[in-house]
Structures are given as structure tokens and as C-alpha cells.
N, C-alpha and C positions, 0 to 999 in steps of 0.2 A: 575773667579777671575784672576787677572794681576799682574803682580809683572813684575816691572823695576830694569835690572841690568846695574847699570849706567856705572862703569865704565870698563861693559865687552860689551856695544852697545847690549845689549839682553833684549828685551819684553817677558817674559813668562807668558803662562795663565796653569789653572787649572781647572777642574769640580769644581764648587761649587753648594752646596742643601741647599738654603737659611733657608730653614726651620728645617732641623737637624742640620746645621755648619759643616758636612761631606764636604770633600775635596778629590777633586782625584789624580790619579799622574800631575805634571809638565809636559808642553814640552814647546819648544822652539817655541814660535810663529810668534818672529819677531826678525830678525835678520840683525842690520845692519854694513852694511859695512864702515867701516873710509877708507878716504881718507887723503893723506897730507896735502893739503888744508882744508878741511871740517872733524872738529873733533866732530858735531854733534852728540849727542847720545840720545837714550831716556832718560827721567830722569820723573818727575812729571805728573801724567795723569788724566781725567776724563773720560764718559761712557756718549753718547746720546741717545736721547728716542727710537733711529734706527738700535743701539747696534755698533756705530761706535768708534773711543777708539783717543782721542785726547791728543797726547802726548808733552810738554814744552820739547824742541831739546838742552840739555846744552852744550854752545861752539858751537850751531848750529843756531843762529839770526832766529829761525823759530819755530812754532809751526807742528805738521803734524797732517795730518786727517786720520787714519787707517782706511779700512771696514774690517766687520765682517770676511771676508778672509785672513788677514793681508797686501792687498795691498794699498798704499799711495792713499788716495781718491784726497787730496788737501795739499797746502805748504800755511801757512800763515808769513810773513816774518818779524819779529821785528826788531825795530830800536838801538836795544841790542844784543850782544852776548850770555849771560846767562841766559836764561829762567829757572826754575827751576818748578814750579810748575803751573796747569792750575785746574778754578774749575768755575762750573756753579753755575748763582746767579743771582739776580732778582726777582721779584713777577712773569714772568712767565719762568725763568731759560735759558732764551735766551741771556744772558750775559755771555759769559766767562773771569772770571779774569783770569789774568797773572802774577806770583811772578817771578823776578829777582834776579839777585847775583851782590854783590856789591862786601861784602869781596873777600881777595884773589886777587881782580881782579889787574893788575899789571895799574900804574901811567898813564903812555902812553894808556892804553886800555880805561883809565877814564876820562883821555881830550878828545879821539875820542868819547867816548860816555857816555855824561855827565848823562842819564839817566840809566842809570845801577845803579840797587837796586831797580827801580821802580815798580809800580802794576800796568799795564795798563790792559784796558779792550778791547773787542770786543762782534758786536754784531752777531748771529749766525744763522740761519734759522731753524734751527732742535733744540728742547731745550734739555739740558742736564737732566742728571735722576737724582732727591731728591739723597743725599747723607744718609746712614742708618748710625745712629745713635749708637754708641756703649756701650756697657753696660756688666762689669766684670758681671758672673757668681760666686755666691759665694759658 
């Protein structure tokens, strides 16, 4: 299980036992580093059939490709600033959408890039994993 801490630039994972909902401790998976230039963070992610972990870079015009080790597989580079969220879709889940940030974004960011706010797609080689369906326990 992965938990993005957006505005501390920190990916954490966890044990998870899909079949009890048991959770183990936290650690720090993926940690990255701001620069002055590049204030890229993780923020929005999905999970490939290869257990690779693709995370929307906000303030970073890029999506990245984590492997299962936590190192950068690949950089996919949007024609936006604010990515915010990534998820696979299609009838064989080889599409990854892409949600955007509009709000917030200052005047001058929005003439430079008139598509901020947008849903763009790609298409991917590895398909992403079914998203599980949630359902309150009563």
C-alpha cells in the first residue's frame, strides 16, 4: 500500500494483506529531493500489472515510472505544470489518464499553458492493475 505525502516530496509504502485489511508499519520508500528550479513532488499514483508505481509530479511537468526498488524506471514529460492525478483505463487498461490543476494556478502560468486543468491520456506498454472497489464494512 502507498501513501503520497505531497507536500513533504515523500512516497510511503506499507505491508498490506489484501485479504484481512491488516497493515503493517510505514516506511519511507521514496524520497525525493526539491531543487530551486524543479519543485516536483509526488502527489497522484497508480500500480502496473509488473508492480511498477506511476506517480503525476505536481509543479513537476512529468509523470515518473517508479520500479519495484524505488528507482526512476522513466520521465514522461507533460505539456502542463500540474499533474495531480494518474489512473489506468481502457477495455485492456493500457491507457493511462492524467488529471491536471487549474485552480490556484497564477494568470501568467495560464497564458504559458493554456491547457492546465486538462485530462490528457497516454498510451503505455505494461497495463495497469483493475482498481479494487471499496465497500464500508458495517
Amino acid at each position: 500500500m502507498y501513501h503520497s505525502d505531497t507536500p513533504n516530496f515523500t512516497i510511503y509504502r506499507s505491508p498490506y494483506e489484501l485479504s484481512t485489511g491488516a497493515y503493517g508499519e510505514r516506511e519511507v520508500w521514496v524520497l525525493v529531493e526539491p531543487a530551486t528550479d524543479d519543485r516536483g513532488r509526488p502527489d497522484g499514483a497508480a500500480v502496473d500489472a509488473d508492480g511498477y508505481y506511476w506517480s503525476a509530479f505536481y509543479e513537476g511537468a512529468r509523470i515518473v515510472r517508479f520500479a519495484p526498488d524505488g528507482q526512476v524506471d522513466a520521465v514522461y514529460p507533460l505539456p502542463v505544470r500540474c499533474s495531480t492525478m494518474c489512473a489506468f483505463g481502457g477495455d485492456d487498461l493500457r491507457t493511462l489518464y492524467i488529471t491536471t490543476a487549474r485552480a490556484g494556478r497564477s494568470d501568467e502560468e495560464l497564458q504559458r499553458e493554456p491547457l492546465a486543468g486538462g485530462l490528457f491520456a497516454m498510451r503505455t506498454s505494461v497495463p495497469g492493475l483493475p482498481e479494487a472497489r471499496w465497500r464500508a464494512s458495517n
